[in-house]
N, C-alpha and C positions, 0 to 999 in steps of 0.2 A: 223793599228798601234797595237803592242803587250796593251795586260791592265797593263804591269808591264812598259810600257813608260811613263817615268818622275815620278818613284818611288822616285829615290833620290834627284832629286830636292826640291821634295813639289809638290804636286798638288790633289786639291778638287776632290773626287772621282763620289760624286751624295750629291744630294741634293740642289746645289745653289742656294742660293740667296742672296738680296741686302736687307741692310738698310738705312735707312738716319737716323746716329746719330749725338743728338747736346751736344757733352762733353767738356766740361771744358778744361780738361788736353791732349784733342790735341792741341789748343793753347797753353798752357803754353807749352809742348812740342817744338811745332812751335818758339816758342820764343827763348828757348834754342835752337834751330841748327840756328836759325838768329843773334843772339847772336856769336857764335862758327865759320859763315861761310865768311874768308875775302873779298868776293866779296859783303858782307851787311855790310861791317864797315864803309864804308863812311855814308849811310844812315841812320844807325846808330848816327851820330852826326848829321846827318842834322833835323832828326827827335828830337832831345834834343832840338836842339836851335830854332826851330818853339813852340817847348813847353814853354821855357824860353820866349821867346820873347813876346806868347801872355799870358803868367802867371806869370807877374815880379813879383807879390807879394806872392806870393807861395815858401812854404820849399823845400829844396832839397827831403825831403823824397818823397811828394806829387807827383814832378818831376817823381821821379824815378818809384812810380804807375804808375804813368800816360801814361809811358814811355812803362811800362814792359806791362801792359793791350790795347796797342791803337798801338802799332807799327806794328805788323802784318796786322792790317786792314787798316793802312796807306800808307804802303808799296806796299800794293795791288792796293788801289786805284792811289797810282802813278803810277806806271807799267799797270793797265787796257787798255787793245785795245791799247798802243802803243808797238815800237818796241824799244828790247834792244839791245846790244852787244853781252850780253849772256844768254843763253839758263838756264844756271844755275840760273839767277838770276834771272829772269823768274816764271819759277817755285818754287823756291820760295819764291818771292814774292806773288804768287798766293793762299798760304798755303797748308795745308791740305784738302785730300779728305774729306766730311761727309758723304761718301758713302762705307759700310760696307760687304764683302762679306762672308755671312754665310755655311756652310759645316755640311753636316749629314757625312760625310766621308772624310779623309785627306788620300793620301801617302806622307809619309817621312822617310827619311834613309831607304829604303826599309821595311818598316812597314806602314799599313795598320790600320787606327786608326778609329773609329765609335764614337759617339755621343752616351749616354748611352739611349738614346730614340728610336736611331737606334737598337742597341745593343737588346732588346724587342723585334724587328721584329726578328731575326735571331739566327740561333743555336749557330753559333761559336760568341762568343763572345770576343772582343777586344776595350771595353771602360775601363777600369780597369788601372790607371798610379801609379808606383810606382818610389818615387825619392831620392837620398841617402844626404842632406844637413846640414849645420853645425849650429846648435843652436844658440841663445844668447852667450850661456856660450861657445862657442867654442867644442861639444861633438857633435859627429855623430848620426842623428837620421835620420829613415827612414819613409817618408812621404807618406800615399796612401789614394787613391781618385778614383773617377770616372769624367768620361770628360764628360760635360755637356752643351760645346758649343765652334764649332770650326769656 
């Protein structure tokens, strides 16, 4: 296989490896496309009224925590080890991975990117990202960095 096969797609060049992370805002992520995907909207109401039913005396707001922090892990456990219709619902109901794959080196768009720790071992250098975005105020400013984990 050439070393420039699957430049443009994206692909980890060296370095791999895995993490197991526990963040917050993949759930709440998760939530939002469970939320968004209509083969979860039934579930979606069934999961309110298991809430209502066993917290009659509870505000709506309560509800609605309750709702937004616990549906993804209920979702799951109803779909656990059984079979569904669909594949999509499936997955996710399952969530998100917590498992992270890390890169001393990425190709993308035909560009060859390093990790600025990488970048230290090697003459040519290519950790250095320059980006052209629009302010607060709406005025063009140019943003630069070095990439420090891919």
């Amino acid at each position: 296989m050439s070393r420039h096969e699957g430049r443009l797609q994206g692909r980890g060049t060296i370095g791999e490896r895995s993490v197991h992370v526990e963040v917050d805002a993949f759930w709440k992520a998760h939530f939002t496309i469970l939320r968004q995907a209509s083969v979860v909207s039934p579930y979606i109401e069934e999961h309110k009224a298991e809430l209502r039913a066993a917290n009659s005396g509870r505000s709506d707001t309560w509800l609605a925590k309750q709702h937004r922090e616990n549906f993804g892990q209920w979702l799951k456990e109803k779909f656990l080890g059984q079979q569904t219709n669909s594949k999509e619902l499936y997955h996710l109901a399952m969530g998100p991975s917590s498992i992270v794959l890390l890169y001393e080196g990425y190709n993308i768009n035909a560009y060859t990117f390093y990790m600025r720790k990488q970048d230290a071992k090697s003459a040519n250098q290519n950790s250095g990202v320059q980006i052209k975005a629009y302010d607060s105020e709406n005025r063009a400013q140019t943003y630069c960095g070095f990439i420090e984990e891919i």
